[in-house]
Backbone bond lengths (Angstrom), bond angles and torsions (degrees), N, CA, C in turn:
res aa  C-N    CA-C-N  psi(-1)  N-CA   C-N-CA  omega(-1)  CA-C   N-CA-C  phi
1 X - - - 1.460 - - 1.523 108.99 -
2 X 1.311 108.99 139.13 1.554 101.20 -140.82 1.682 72.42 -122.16
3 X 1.633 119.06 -175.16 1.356 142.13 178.18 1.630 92.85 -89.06
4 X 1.726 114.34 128.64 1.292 105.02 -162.05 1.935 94.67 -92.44
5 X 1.433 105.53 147.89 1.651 108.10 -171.02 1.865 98.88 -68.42
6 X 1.102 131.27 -25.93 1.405 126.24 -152.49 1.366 96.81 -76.61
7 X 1.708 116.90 -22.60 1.348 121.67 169.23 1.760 119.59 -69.82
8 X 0.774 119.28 1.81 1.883 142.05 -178.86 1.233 106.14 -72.47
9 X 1.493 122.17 137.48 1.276 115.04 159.85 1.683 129.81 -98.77
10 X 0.752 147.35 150.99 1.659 147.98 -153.33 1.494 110.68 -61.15
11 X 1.180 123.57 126.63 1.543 139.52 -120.44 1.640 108.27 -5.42
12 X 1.330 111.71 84.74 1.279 134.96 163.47 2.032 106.22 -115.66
13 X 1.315 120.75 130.42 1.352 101.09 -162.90 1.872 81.57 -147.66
14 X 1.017 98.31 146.12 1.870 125.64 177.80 1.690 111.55 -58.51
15 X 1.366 126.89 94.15 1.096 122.31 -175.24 1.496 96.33 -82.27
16 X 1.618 136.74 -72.14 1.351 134.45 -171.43 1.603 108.96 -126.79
17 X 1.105 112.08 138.37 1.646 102.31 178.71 1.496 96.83 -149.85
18 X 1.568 108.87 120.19 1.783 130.91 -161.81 1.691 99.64 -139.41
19 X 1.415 98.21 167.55 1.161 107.98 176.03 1.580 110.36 -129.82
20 X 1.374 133.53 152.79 1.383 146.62 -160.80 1.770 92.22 -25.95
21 X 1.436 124.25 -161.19 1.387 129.61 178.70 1.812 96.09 -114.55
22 X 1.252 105.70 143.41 1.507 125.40 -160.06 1.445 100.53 -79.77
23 X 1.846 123.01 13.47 1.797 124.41 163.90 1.311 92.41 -82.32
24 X 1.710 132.93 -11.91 1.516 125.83 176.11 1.564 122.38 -62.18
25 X 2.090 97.59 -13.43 1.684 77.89 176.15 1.894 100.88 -132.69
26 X 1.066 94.38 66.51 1.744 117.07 178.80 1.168 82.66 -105.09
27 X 1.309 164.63 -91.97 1.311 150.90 -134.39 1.373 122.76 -62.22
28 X 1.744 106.21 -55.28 1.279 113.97 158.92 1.517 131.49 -67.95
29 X 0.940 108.93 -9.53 1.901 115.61 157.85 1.687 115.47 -70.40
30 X 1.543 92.55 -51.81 1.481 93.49 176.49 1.063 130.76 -68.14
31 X 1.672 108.08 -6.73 1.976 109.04 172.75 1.543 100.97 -94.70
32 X 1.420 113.74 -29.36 1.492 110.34 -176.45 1.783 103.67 -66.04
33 X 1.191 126.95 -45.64 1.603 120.07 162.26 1.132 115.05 -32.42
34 X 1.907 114.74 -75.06 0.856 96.82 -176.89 1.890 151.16 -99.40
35 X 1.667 86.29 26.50 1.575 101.94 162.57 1.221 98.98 -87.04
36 X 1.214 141.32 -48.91 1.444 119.66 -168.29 1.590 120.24 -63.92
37 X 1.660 118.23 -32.03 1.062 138.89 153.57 1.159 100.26 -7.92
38 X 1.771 98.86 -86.62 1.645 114.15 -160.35 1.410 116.66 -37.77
39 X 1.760 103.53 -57.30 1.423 114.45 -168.87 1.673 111.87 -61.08
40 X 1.285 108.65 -20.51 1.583 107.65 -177.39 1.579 118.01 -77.68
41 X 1.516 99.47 -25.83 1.701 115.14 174.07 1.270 111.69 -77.37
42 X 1.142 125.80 -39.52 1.641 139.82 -167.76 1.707 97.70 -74.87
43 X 1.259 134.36 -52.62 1.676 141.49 175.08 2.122 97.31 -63.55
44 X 1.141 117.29 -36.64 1.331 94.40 -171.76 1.417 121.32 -96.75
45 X 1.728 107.69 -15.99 1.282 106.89 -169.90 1.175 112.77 -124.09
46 X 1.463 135.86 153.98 1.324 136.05 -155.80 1.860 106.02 -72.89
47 X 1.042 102.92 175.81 1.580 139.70 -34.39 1.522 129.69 -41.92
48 X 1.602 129.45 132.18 0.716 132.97 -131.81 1.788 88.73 -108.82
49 X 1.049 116.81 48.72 1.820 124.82 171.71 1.234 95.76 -95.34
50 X 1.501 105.09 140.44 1.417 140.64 171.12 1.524 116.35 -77.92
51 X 1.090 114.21 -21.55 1.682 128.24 -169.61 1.525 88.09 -94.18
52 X 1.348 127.19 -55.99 1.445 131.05 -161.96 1.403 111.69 -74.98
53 X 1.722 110.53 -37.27 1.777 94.09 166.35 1.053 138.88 -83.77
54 X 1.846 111.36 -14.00 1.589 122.11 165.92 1.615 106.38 -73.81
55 X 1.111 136.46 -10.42 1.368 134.18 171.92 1.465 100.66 -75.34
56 X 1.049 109.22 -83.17 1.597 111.46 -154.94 1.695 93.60 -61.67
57 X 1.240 146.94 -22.05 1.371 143.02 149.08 1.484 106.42 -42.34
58 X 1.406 143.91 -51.96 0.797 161.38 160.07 1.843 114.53 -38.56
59 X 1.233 112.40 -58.99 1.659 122.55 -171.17 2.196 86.26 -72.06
60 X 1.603 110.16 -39.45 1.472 101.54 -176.67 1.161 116.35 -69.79
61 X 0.978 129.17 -32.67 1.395 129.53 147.59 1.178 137.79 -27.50
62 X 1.361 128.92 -84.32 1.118 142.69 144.56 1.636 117.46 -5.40
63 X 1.643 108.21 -80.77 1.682 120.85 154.62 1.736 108.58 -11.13
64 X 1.489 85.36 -87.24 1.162 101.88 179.62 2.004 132.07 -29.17
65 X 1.077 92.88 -13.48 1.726 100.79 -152.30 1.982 72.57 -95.61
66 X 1.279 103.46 -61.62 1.469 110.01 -172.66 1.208 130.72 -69.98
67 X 1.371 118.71 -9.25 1.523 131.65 174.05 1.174 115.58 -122.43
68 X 1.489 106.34 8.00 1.856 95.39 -168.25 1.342 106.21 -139.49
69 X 1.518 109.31 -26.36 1.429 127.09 177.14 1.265 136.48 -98.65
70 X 1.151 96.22 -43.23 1.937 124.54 -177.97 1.528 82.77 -59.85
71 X 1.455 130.90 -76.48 1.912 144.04 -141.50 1.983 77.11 -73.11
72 X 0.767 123.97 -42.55 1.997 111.53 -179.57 1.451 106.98 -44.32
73 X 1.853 97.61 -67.94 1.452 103.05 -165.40 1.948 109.30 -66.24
74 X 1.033 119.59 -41.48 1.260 138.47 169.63 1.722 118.57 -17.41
75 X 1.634 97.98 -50.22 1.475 138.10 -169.75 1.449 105.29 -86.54
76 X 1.264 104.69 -53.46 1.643 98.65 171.77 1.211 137.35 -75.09
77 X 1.410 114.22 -24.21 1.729 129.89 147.01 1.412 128.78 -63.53
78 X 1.260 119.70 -18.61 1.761 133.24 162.69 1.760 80.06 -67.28
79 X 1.772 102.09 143.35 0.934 146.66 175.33 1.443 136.66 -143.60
80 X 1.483 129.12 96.11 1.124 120.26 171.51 1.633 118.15 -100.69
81 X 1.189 147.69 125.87 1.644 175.38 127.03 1.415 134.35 -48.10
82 X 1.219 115.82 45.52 1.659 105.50 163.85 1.701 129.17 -45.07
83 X 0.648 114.79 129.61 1.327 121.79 -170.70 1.437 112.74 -131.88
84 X 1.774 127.24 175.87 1.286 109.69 -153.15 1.886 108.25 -103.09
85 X 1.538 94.93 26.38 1.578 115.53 -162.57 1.484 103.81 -169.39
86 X 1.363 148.76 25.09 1.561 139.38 133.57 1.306 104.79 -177.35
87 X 1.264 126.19 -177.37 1.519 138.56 -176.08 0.810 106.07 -143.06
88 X 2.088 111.14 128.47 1.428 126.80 -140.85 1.695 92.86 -135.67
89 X 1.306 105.31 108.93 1.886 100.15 158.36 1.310 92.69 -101.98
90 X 1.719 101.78 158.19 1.458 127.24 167.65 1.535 104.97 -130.40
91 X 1.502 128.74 124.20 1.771 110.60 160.73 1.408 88.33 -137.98
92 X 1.392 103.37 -174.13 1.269 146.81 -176.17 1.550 108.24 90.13
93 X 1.278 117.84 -176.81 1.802 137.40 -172.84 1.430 102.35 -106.19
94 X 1.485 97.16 -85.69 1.663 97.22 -175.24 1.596 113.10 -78.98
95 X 1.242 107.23 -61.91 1.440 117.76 -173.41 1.704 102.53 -86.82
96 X 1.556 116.29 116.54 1.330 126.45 -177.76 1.248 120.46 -96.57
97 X 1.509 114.64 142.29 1.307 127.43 -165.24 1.741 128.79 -137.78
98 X 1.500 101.77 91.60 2.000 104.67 -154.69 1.608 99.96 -96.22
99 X 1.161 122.78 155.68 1.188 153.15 145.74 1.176 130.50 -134.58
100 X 1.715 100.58 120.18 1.353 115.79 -171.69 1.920 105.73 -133.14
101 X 1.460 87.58 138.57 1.355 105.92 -162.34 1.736 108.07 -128.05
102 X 1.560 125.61 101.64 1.480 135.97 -162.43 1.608 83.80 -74.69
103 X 1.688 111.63 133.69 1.205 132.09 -177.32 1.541 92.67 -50.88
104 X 1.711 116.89 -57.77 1.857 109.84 -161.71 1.343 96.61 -43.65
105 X 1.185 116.41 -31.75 1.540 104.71 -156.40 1.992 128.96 -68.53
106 X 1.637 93.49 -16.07 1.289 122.80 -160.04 1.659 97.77 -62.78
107 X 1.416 140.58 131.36 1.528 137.09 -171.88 1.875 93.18 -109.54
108 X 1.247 95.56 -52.40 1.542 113.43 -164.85 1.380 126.17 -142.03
109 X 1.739 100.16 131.21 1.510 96.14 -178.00 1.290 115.56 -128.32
110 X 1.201 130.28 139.81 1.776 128.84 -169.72 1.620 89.53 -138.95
111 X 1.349 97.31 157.11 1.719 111.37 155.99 1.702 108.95 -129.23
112 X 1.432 126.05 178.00 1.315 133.72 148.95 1.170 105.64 -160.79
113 X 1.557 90.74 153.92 1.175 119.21 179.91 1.679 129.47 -111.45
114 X 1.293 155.69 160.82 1.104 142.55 139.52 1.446 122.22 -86.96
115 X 1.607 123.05 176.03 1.328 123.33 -177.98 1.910 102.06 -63.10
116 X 1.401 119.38 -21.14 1.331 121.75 -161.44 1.942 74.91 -71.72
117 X 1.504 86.07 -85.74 1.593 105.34 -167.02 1.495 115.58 -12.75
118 X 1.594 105.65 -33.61 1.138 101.59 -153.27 1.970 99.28 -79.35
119 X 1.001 70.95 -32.06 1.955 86.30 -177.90 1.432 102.87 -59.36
120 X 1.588 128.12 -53.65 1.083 136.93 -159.44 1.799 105.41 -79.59
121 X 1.638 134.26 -16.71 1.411 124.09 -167.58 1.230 102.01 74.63
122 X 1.487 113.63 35.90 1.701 90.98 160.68 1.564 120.16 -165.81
123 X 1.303 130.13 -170.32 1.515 104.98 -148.86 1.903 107.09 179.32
124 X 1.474 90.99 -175.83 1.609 85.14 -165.84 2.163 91.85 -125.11
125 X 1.314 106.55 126.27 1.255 77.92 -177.11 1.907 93.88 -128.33
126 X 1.426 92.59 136.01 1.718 98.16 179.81 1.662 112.31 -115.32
127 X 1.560 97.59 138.49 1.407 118.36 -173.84 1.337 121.83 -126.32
128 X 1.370 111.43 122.34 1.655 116.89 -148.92 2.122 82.06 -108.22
129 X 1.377 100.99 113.31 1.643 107.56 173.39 1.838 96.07 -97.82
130 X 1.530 96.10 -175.40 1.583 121.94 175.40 1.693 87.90 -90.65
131 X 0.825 136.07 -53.33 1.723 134.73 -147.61 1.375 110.61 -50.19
132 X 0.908 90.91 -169.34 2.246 96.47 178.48 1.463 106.39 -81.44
133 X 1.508 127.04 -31.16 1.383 111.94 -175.51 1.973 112.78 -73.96
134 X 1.329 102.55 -10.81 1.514 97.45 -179.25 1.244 123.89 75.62
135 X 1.425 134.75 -104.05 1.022 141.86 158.12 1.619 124.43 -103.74
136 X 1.743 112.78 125.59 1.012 105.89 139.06 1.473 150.73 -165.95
137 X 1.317 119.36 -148.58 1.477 113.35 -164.09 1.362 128.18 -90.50
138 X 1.085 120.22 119.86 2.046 95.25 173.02 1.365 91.69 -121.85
139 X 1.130 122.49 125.25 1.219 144.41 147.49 1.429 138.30 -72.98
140 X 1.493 105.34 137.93 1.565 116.58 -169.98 1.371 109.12 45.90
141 X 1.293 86.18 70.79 2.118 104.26 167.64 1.261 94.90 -87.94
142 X 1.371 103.89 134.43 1.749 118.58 150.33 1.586 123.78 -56.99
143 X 1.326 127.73 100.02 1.323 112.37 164.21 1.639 93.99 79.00
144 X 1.379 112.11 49.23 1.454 126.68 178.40 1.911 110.51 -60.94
145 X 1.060 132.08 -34.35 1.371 136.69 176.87 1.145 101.91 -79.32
146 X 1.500 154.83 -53.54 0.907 144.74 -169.70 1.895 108.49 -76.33
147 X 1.302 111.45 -33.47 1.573 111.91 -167.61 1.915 95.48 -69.64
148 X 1.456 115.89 -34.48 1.303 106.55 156.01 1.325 162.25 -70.99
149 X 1.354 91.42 -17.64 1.842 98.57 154.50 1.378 94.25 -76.75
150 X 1.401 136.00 -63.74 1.494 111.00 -167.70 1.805 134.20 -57.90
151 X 1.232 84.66 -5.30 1.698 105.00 166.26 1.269 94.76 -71.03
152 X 1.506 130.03 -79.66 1.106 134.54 -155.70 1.729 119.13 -57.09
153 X 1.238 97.45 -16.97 1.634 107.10 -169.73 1.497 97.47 -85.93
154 X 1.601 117.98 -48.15 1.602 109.69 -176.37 1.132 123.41 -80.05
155 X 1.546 114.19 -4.16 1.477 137.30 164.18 1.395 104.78 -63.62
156 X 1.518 121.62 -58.37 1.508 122.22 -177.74 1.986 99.40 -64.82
157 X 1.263 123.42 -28.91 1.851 103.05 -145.36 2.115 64.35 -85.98
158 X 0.799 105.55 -72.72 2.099 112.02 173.08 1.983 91.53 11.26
159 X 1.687 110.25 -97.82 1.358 121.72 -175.50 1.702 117.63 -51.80
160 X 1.236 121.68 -24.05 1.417 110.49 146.50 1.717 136.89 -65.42
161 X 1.050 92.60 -43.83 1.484 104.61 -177.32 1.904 104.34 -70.75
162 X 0.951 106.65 -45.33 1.326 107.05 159.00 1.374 129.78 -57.82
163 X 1.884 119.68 -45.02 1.528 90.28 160.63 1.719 124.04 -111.47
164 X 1.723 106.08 51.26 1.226 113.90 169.58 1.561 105.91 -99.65
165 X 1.558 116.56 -25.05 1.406 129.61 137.50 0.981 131.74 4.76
166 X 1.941 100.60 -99.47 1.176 122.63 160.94 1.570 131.88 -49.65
167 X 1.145 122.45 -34.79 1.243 131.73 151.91 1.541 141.50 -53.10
168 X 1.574 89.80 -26.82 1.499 105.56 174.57 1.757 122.30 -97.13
169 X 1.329 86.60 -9.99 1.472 91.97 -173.64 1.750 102.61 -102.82
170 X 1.471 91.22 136.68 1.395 103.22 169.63 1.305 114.62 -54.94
171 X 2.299 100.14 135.46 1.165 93.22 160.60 0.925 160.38 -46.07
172 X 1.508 136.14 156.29 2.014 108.62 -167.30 1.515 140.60 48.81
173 X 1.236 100.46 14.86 1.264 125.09 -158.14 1.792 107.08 -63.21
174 X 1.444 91.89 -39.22 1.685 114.42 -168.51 1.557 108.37 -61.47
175 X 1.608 119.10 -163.90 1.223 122.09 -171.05 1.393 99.70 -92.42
176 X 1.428 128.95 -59.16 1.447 130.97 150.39 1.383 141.91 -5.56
177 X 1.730 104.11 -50.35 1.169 92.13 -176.61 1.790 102.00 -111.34
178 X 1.028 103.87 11.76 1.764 114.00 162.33 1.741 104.53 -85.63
179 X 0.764 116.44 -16.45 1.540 122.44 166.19 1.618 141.05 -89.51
180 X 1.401 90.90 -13.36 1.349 126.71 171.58 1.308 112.06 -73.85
181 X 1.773 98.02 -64.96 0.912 114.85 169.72 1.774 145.49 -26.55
182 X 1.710 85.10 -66.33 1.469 107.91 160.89 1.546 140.17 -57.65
183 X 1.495 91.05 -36.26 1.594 121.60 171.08 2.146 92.31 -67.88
184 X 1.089 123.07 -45.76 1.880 111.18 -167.09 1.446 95.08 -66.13
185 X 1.627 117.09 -35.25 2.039 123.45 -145.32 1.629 74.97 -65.11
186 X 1.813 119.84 -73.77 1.194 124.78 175.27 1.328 130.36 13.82
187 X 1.883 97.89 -78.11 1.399 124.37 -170.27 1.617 99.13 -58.09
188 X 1.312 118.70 -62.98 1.439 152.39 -142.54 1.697 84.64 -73.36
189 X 1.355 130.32 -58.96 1.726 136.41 155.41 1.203 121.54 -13.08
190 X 2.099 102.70 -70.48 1.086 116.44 -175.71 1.967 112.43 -69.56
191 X 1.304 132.65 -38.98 1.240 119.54 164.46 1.206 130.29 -71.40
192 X 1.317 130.15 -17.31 1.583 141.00 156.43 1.799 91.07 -49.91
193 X 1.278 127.82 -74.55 1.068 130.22 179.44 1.376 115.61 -25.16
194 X 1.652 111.07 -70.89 1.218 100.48 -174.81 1.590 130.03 -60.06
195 X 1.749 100.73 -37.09 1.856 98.22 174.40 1.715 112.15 -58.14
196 X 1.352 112.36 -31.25 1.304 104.62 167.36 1.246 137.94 -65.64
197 X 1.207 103.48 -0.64 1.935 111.92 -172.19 1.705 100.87 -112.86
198 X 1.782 103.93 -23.98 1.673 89.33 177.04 1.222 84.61 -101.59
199 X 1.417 166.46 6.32 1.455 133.44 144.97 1.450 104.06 -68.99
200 X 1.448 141.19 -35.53 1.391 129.71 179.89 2.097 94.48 -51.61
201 X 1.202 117.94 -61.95 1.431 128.87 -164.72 1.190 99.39 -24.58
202 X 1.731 92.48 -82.26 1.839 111.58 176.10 1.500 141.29 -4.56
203 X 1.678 78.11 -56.40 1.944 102.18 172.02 1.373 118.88 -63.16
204 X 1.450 87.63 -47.20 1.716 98.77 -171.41 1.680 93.87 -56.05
205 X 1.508 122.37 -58.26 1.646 126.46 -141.58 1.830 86.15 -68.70
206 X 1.337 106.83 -23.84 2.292 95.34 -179.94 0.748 96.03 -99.09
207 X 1.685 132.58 2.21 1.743 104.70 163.50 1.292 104.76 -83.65
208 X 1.392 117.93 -42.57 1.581 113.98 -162.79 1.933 108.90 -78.40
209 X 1.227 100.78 -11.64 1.524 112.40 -157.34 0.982 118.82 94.62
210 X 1.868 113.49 -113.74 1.285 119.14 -170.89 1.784 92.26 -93.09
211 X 1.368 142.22 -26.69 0.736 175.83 -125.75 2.546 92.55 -67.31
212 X 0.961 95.63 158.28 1.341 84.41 178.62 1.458 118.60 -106.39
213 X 2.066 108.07 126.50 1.491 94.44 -173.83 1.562 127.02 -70.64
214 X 1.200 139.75 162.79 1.438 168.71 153.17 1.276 110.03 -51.51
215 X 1.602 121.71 93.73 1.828 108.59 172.35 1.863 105.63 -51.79
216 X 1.310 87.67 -170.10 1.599 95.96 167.05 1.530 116.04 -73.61
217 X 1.318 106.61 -49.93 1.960 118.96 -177.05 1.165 98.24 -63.82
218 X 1.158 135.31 132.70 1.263 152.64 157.23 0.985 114.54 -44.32
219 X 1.535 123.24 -36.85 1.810 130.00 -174.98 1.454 93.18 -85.21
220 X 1.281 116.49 -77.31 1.986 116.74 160.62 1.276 119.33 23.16
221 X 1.581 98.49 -79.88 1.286 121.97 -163.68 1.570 113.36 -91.44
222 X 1.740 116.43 -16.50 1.507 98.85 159.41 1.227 107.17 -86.11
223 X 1.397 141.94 -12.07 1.524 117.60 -175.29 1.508 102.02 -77.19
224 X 1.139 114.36 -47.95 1.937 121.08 167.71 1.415 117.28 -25.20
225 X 1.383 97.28 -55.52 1.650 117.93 -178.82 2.212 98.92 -62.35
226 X 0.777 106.32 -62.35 1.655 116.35 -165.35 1.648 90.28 -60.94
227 X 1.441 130.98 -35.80 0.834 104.65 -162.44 1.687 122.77 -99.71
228 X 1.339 99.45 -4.13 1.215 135.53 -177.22 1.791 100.12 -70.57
229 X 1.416 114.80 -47.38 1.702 141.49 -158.34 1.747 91.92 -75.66
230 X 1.364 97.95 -53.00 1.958 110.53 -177.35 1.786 108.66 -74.77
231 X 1.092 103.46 -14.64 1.700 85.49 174.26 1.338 108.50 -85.96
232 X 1.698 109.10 -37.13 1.753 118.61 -177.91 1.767 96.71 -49.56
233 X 1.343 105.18 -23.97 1.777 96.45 -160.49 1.650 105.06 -80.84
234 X 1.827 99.96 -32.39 1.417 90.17 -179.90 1.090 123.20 -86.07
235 X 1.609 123.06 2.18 1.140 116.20 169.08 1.512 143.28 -71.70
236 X 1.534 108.52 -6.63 1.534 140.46 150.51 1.352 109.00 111.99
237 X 1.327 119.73 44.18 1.688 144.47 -179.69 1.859 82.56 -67.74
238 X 1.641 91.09 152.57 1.734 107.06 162.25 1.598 94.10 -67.74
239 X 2.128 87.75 139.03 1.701 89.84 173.19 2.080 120.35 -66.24
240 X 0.870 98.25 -29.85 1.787 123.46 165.25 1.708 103.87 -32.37
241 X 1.133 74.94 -77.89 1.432 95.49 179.64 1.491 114.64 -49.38
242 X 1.372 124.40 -43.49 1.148 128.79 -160.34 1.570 110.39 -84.94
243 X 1.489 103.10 -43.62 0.950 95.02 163.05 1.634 135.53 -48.43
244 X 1.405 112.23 -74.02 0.975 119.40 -166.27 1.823 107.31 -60.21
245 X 1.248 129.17 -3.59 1.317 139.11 142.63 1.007 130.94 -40.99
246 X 1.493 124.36 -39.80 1.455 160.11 -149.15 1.507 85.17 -96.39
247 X 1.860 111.24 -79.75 1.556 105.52 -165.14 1.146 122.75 -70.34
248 X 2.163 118.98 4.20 1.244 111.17 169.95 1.107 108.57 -93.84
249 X 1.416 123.45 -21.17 1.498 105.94 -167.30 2.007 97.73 -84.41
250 X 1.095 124.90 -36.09 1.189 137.55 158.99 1.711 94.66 -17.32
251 X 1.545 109.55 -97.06 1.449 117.93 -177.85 1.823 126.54 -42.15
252 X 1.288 106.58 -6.33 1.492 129.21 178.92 1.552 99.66 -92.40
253 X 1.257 104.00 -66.74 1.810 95.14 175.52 1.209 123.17 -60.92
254 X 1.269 119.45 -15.61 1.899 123.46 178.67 1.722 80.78 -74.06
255 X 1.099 121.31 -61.03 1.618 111.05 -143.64 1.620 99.33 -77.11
256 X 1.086 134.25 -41.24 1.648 137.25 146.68 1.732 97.40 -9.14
257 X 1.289 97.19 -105.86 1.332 104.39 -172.13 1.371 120.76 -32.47
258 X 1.511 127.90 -64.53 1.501 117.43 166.47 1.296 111.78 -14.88
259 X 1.732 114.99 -85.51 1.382 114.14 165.07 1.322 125.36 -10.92
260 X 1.294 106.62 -52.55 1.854 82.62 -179.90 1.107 119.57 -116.76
């Protein structure tokens, strides 16, 4: 039972995919010997009760299922997966249990071994990531020195390929900085705007003289205008005067505007 591909991500491709080291089923071999042992001694040699050899056939059994069978199947559902972008364990039977670790993420890698291990090809190799799990363990790697340079090698092609990426991709390219973007044109819009509305002002105030300028909006520029007319009033001008101020500058902005 292999690492299924539909679980892959898009050009994501299977560098090594192993299972624990095969000293994982020395224990459970050695109970399956010697449960079967038992039961073969118990049928040939006395006492010759029928109740007493289907029992203890029975207790080997049982044993057996849990010391001899369970650590088999156990072993063959552990899963380790290099891949060309993270490192994936899977264990347990019923209840499943993954760890996955993105190559960028990898800081540090060590293995060890013992004098056994060393005899046997196999080993403990620990990997210190950035992520929340920190450090950890995979145990009883096959051919633990070698599975770590090739860690380390797809770790290095991993951080290239990643910033040949970044390098290749146009600046600003992303959603972010197209938003940035749009957000400066905006700004850069809105102050073009404004120097353009006080050079429109400007013109107007040396065409008219002292005379009061005209926004662009028509509504704009009469409340400007009215309000411009009511401050002259509160400033304590003859009402005479003010008035007839009022209906010239009034008749000045009609003929303004026509004009343009």
């Amino acid at each position: 039972m292999g690492y299924p591909k539909r679980l892959l991500t898009t050009g994501e491709e299977i560098v090594r995919e192993f299972r624990p080291h095969w000293r994982m089923l020395f224990v459970p071999f050695g109970w399956t010997v010697l449960l079967a042992a038992a039961v073969i001694l118990t049928w040939i040699f006395p006492p010759d009760t029928t109740w007493f050899d289907w029992g203890v056939t029975a207790v080997a059994g049982v044993a057996w299922l849990i010391l001899g069978l369970y650590p088999f199947i156990s072993w063959w559902f552990t899963l380790y997966v290099l891949t060309n972008e993270r490192l994936i364990a899977r264990t347990g039977v019923l209840s499943r249990h993954g760890l996955e670790i993105p190559l960028e993420q990898v800081n540090d890698l060590s293995f060890h071994q013992s004098v056994l291990e060393r005899m046997l090809r196999c080993g403990d190799l620990l990997i210190e990531s950035a992520g929340t799990q920190g450090q950890s363990r995979f145990s009883n790697i096959p051919e633990p020195e070698q599975f770590h340079s090739l860690l380390y090698r797809v770790r290095e092609d991993r951080s290239k390929s990643l910033q040949g990426v970044r390098q290749a991709a146009p600046e600003g390219n992303d959603t972010v900085s197209r938003l940035e973007r749009l957000a400066r044109l905006q700004v850069r819009l809105v102050g073009d705007r404004g120097i353009d509305v006080e050079i429109e002002r400007q013109a107007e105030r040396d065409q008219l003289g002292d005379h009061h300028a005209v926004d662009l909006g028509p509504s704009v520029g009469a409340r400007q205008f009215e309000r411009d007319v009511f401050r002259r009033q509160r400033i304590g001008g003859e009402p005479g005067v003010d008035a007839a101020r009022v209906s010239g500058d009034r008749r000045t902005r009609g003929r303004i505007q026509r004009s343009q």
